[in-house]
C-alpha positions in Angstrom: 62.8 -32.1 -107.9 64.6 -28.9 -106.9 63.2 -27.0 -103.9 64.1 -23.6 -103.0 63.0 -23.0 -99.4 62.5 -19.4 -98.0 62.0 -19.1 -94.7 61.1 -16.0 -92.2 60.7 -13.0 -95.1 58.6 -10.8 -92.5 57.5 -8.8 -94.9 60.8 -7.4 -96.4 60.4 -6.9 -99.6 63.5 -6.2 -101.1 65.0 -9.4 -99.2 62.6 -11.5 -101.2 63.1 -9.6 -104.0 66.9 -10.4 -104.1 66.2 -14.2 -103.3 63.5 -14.4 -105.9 66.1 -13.0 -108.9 68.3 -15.9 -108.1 68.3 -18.3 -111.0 68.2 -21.1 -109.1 65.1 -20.0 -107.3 63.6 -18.9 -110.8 64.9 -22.5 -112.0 63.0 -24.2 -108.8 60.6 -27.0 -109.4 59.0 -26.0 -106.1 59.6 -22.6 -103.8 58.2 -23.3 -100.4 58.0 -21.0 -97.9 58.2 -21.9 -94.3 55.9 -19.6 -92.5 56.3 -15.8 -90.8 56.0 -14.2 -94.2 54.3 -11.0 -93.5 54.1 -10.2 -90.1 56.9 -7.2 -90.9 56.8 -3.6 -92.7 55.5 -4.5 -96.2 52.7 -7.2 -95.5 50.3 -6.6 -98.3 52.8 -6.1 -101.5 54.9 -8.9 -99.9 51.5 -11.0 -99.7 51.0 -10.4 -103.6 54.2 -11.0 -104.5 54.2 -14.3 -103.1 50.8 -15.1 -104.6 52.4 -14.1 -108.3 54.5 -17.7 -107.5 51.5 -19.4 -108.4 51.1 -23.0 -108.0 54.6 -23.4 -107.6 54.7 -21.9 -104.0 53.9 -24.4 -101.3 53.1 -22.5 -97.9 53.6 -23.3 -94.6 52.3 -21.5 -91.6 54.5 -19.9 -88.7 53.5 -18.8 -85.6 53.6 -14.7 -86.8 51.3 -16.2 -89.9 49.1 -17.7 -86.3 49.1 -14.9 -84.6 48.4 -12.5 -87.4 44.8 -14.1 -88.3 44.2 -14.3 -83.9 45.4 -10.1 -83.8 46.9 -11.1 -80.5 47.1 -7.6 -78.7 50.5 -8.5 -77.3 51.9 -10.0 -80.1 55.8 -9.9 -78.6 56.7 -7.4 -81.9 55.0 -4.3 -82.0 55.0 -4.5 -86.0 53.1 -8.0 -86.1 49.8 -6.1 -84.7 50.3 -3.3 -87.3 50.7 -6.2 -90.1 47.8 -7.5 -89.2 45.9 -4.3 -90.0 46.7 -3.6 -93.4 45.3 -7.0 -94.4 42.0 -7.8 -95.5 39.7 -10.6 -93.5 40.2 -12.8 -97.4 44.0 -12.5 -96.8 44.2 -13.4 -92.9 41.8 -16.2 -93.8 44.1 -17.2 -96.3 46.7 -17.3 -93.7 44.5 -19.3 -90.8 44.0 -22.3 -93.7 48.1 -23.2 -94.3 49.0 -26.3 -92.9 51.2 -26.9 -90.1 53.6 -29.1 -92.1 53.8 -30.4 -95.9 56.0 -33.2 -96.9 57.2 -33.2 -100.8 59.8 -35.8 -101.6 60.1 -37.5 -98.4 61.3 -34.5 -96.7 59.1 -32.3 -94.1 58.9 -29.0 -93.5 57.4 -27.0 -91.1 58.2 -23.8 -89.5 59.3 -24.4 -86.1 58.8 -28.0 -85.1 56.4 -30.9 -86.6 54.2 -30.2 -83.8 54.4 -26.7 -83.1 54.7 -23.5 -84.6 56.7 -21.8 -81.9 58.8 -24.3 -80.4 62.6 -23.8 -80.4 65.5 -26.2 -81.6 68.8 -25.0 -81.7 72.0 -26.1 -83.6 73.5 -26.8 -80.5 70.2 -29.0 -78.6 71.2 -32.1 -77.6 69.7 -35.3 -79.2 67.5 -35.7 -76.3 65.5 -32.4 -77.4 65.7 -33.1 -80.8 64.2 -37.0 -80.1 61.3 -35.1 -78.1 60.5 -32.6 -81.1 61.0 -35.5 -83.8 59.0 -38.3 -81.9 56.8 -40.2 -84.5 58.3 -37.7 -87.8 59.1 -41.1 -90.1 60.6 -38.4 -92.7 64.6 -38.7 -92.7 64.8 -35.0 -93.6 63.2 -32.4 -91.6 63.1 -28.6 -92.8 62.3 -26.1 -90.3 62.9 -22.0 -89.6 61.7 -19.9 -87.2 65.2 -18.9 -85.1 66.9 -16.9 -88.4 69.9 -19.0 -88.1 70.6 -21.3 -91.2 72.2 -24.6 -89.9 72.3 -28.5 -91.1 72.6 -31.2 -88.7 72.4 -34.8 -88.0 70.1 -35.8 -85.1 70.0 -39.8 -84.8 70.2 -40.2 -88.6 67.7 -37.4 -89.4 69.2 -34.5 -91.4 67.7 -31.6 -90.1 67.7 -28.4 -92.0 67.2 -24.7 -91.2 67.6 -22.1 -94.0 67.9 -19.6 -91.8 65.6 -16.0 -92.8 65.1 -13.9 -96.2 63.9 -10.7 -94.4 65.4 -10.6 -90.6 68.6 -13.0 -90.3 70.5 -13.4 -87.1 74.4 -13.5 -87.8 75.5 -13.0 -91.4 74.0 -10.0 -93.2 71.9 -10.9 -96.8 68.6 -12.8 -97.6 69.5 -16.6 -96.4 67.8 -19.3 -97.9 68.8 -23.4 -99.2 68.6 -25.4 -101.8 67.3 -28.8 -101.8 68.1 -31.2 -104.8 71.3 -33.0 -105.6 71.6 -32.8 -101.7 70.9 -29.7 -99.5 72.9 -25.8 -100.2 72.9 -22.9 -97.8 72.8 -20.1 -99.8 73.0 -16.5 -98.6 71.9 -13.7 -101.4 74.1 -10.6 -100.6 71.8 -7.3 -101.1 72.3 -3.6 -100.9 71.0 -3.1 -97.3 71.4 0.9 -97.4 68.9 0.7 -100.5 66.9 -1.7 -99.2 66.4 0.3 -96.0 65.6 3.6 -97.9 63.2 1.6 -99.8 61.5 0.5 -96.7 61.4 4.0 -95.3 60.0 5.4 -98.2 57.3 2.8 -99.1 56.1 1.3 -95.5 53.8 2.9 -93.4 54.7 1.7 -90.3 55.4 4.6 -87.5 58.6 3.3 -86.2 60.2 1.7 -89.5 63.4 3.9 -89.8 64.4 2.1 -86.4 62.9 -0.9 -87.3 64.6 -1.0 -90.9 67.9 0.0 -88.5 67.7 -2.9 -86.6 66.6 -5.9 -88.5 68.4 -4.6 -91.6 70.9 -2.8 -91.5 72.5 -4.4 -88.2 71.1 -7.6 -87.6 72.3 -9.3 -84.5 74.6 -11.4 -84.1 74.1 -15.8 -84.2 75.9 -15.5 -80.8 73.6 -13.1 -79.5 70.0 -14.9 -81.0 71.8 -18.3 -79.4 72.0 -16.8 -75.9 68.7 -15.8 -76.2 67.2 -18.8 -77.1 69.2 -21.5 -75.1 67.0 -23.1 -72.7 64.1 -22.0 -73.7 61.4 -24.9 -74.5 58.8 -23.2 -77.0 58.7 -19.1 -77.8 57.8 -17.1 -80.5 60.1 -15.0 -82.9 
């Protein structure tokens, strides 16, 4: 089985759509996507393109997906609130039923951690923290996203996997995503991030999505940056 894992979209539809033209994501036995998928500018048309998947899209939940069906007031980006809005009560429900993890193949994924949506692992966490997050996870493959920063590492035997995020990546600009199969690929899809801004501009309706658009895509931050943030920090949400 071949498994194309997209992680993080945040409602950025031209990142998916980039990611979604690759052949080997067409090709894909099984496209899963691992959680915070439309808490961003283009929640509903990113919802319905990742409904067109059909039965091959697996879905995970992430703690924007959470927080999205709770409309937590202070939800830590302004945008998430918004999201959550333009989405009907069928479409947040649909959202408060995905499952925390899914195994296919004997590999897990889940969003952040096994046990929580909004916990942080790092690259760079010692074994220690990554025996804590892992306790009781018999799966010698985990998956997970939720810090935009694609990585593979072994942690006591495991292979852990992040494919880092399709709509707001921290370091390398492009749509980041992996392939699992005849082992495990880090793929980055390059896109045209002046179009894809433009595009976001023109068809979001969020207030403040010429500076968001500026941020997230056309200057994403730094993996230096997104590590100092999150370094020593035990659970969080992104």
């Amino acid at each position: 089985m071949t498994i194309a894992v997209l992680s993080d979209i945040h409602g950025v539809l031209p990142a998916l759509e980039a990611v979604l033209a690759e052949p080997d994501v067409a090709a894909a036995d099984r496209i899963v996507l691992l959680g915070d998928l439309l808490a961003g500018p283009m929640p509903v048309e990113t919802l319905a393109r990742l409904r067109a998947l059909g039965p091959r899209a697996v879905w995970v939940r992430g703690n924007a997906d959470r927080e999205l069906t709770e409309a937590v007031p202070d939800i830590p980006d302004p945008i998430g609130g918004w999201a959550a809005r333009q989405l009907s009560p069928a479409d947040l429900a649909m959202l408060a039923g995905l499952p925390l993890t899914v195994t296919l193949d004997d590999v897990l994924f889940c969003h952040a951690t096994p046990r929580d949506d909004s916990e942080i692992v790092l690259v760079d966490s010692p074994l220690s923290r990554w025996a804590e997050v892992l306790d009781g996870v018999p799966q010698p493959t985990i998956v997970c996203g939720h810090t935009h920063m694609p990585f593979t590492r072994l942690a006591d035997r495991r292979l852990v996997v992040n494919p880092g995020s399709v709509g707001m990546p921290y370091g390398t600009p492009g749509a980041h995503w992996a392939l699992l199969g005849d082992g495990v690929q880090l793929r980055r899809t390059p896109y045209d991030a002046e179009a894809a801004c433009r595009f976001l501009v023109a068809h979001s309706g969020y207030p403040d999505i010429e500076e968001w658009a500026d941020f997230f895509v056309r200057n994403p931050v730094s993996d230096a940056e997104a590590l100092r943030v999150f370094s020593g920090r035990g659970t969080s949400s992104t």
